[in-house]
C-alpha positions, 0 to 999 in steps of 0.5 A, a space after each residue: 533421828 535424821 536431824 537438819 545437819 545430817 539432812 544437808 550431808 545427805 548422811 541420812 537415806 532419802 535426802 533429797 540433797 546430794 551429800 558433800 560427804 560419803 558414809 563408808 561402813 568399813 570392811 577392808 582391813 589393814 590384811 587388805 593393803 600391802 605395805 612396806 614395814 616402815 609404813 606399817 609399822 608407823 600406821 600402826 603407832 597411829 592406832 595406838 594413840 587412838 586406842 590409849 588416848 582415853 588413858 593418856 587424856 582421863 586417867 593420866 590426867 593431861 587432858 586437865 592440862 591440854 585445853 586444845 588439841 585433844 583430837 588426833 589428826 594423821 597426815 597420809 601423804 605419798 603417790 596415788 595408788 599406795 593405799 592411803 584410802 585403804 588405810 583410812 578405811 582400815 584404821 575406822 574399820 579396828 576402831 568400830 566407827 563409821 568413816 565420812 569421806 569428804 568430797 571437798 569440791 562437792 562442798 564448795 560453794 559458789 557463795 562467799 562465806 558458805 565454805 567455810 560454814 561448810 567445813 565447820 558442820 563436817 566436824 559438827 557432823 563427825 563429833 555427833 556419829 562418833 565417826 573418823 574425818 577423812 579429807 581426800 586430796 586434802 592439800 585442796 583445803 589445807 593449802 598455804 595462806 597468802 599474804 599479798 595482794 590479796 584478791 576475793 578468791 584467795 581471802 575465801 581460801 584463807 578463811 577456809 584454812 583458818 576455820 579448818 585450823 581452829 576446828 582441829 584444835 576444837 576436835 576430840 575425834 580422828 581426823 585423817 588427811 591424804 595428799 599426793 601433795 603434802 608440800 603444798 599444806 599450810 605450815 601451820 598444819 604441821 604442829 596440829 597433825 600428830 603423826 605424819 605417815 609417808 607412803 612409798 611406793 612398794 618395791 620388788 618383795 611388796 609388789 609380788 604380795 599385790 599381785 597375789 592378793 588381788 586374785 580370787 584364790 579359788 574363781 580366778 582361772 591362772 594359766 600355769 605359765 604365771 609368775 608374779 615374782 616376775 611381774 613383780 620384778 619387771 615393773 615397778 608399779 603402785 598397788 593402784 596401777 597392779 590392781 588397774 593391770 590385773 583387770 584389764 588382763 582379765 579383760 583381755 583374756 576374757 575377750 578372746 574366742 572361745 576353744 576347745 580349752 576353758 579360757 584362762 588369765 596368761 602371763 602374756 595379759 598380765 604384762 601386755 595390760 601393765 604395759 598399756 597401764 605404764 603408757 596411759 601413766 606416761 600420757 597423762 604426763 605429758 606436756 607442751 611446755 616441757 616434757 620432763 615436768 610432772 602434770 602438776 608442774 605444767 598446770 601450775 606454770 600455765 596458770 603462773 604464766 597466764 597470771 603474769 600475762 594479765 597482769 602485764 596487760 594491765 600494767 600496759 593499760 595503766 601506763 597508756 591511761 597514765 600517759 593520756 592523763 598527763 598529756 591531757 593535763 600538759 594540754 590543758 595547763 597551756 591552753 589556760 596560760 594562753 588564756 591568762 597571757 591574752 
C-alpha cells in the first residue's frame, strides 16, 4: 500500500511529484565491472559484513552491547568512470534488495529546515523497503562543518551533516556513499563508515578485460585488424571513458557509406573516438587561472576569490561609514563648544 512517504519520493507508480530518489531494480552484477584485485577483494569483505551481520549482531550477542551504529555504511571513493555505481548496484543486486539512488540536488530545498527533514525521510523510506541507500556525488551532503562566521546557507549545511550523522548511527540498513571527492567529507564520517574502498583506475591487464567485455560477443561486427591488447596499452583510460570510446567508434563505423562490404568496427574507430574521449577530457579541464589545475581547483579558487572580493568591498565601505561617522562627530563636538564658549 503506497503510503504518503513513498508518494513524495515518488517511489510509487503515478506519483504526481518527481522523485528526489530513483528505485533501481538491480541486475548488473559484480561479472559486470572489471576491477583491480585489491578493489575486488576489498568489495567483497563489504559483502561479507552484510551477509554475517545477522550473526555477528543476534547470535553473537553484540547487538546487547552496540545500541548504535548497527547499519553498515561504505565509503566508495575514486575518479569518475571506475565503477563505484556499478558496484552499488551490484552489492543490492547479491543481497536481493532494491537499490535508492538519491539525487541529493533534487532534495534540496529552497526552504530553510526542509533539507534536512528530507534527508531523515530517506532512511525512513530506506528502513520500510528494506532497501540499500545510496548517495552519488555524496561529498555534496557530507561536506565539512564550518565553524566561523557562520552565515544562513552554511548553518543549513551544518544542520544537514548533523542529521545525516545522527541517521547513520540510527540505521540498521546498508548505506553506500561514492565520491570523487573523499577528502572533502566531514571528519566525523569517518568512525560512522565501516569500510572504505579505494577505487583505482584500471591498469594495462584491467583495461584490455573493458574492452572486451563491452562488446556484444555475437551482434558487434570487429574488423579482423582489432586488438585490444593495444588499445589497452595505448591508453590509459577509465571503465567510463572505454565505454564512452567504444560507442562513439560505432558511431563512426556506422556512419560511413555503405559497400560492397558489410560495414565493421576498425581498429582505426576505436582509437580515433578514444583520442577525441582524451581531448574532450582535457577541455573540460582547462582553466583561466591556471591551466595545471583540476576543474575542482579552479571553480573552488573562483568562489575563494569572489568571496575575499566581497568581503574587501565590505571592509572599504565600513572604513568610509566609520570615517564619515567620526568626522561628523569631531563636527559636531566643536560646533557644541563654539555654542557653549558664546
Amino acid at each position: 500500500m503506497a503510503t504518503p512517504l513513498l508518494e513524495f519520493f515518488g517511489l510509487v507508480p503515478g506519483a504526481s511529484k518527481r522523485g528526489t530518489v530513483d528505485v533501481v531494480a538491480p541486475v548488473r552484477t559484480f561479472a559486470d565491472v572489471i576491477l583491480p584485485p585489491k578493489t575486488r577483494q576489498t568489495l567483497e569483505q563489504a559483502l561479507a559484513q552484510v551477509r554475517n551481520h545477522d550473526l555477528i549482531f543476534r547470535q553473537w550477542g553484540l547487538g546487547e552491547r552496540h545500541a548504535t551504529g548497527l547499519g553498515l555504511a561504505f565509503n566508495f571513493a575514486g575518479p569518475p568512470g571506475t565503477g563505484k555505481t556499478i558496484c552499488a548496484e551490484a552489492i543490492a543486486q547479491a543481497l536481493g534488495r532494491r537499490l535508492l539512488v538519491v539525487r541529493y540536488s533534487e532534495m534540496e530545498s529552497m526552504w530553510a529546515g526542509e533539507t534536512p527533514k528530507n534527508v531523515a525521510a530517506v532512511f525512513r523510506v530506506a528502513d520500510e523497503q528494506g532497501a540499500v541507500l545510496f548517495f552519488d556525488e555524496a561529498d555534496a551532503i557530507a561536506a565539512r562543518r564550518s565553524t566561523s562566521d557562520l552565515q544562513p546557507m552554511q548553518r543549513e549545511s551544518n544542520t544537514i551533516v548533523n542529521v545525516l550523522l545522527r541517521e547513520l548511527e540510527s540505521f540498521n540498513g546498508v548505506v553506500i556513499f561514492a565520491t570523487n571527492l573523499a577528502a572533502n567529507f566531514d571528519p566525523a564520517f569517518e568512525r560512522r563508515i565501516r569500510t572504505h574502498v579505494l577505487f583505482e583506475r584500471p591498469g594495462a591487464e584491467e583495461r584490455e578485460q573493458i574492452w572486451r567485455v563491452q562488446i556484444h560477443p555475437d551482434k558487434t561486427p570487429l574488423a579482423a585488424d582489432v586488438d585490444f591488447h593495444v588499445l589497452a596499452e595505448l591508453f590509459d583510460a577509465s571503465g567510463g571513458e572505454i565505454k564512452n570510446a567504444v560507442l562513439k567508434a560505432a558511431a563512426m563505423a556506422a556512419a560511413e557509406p555503405a559497400t560492397t562490404s558489410p560495414r565493421a568496427i576498425h581498429q582505426a574507430h576505436f582509437e580515433a573516438a578514444m583520442r577525441d574521449v582524451l581531448t574532450a577530457k582535457s577541455i573540460m579541464r582547462q582553466s583561466l587561472f591556471d591551466a595545471a589545475q583540476t576543474p575542482e581547483d579552479s571553480a573552488e579558487k573562483r568562489v575563494m576569490a569572489a568571496f575575499q572580493e566581497a568581503q574587501g568591498r565590505w571592509a572599504a565601505a565600513v572604513r568610509v561609514t566609520l570615517i564619515v561617522a567620526g568626522a561628523a562627530l569631531v563636527l559636531a563636538t566643536i560646533a557644541l563648544l563654539v555654542t557653549l564658549l558664546r
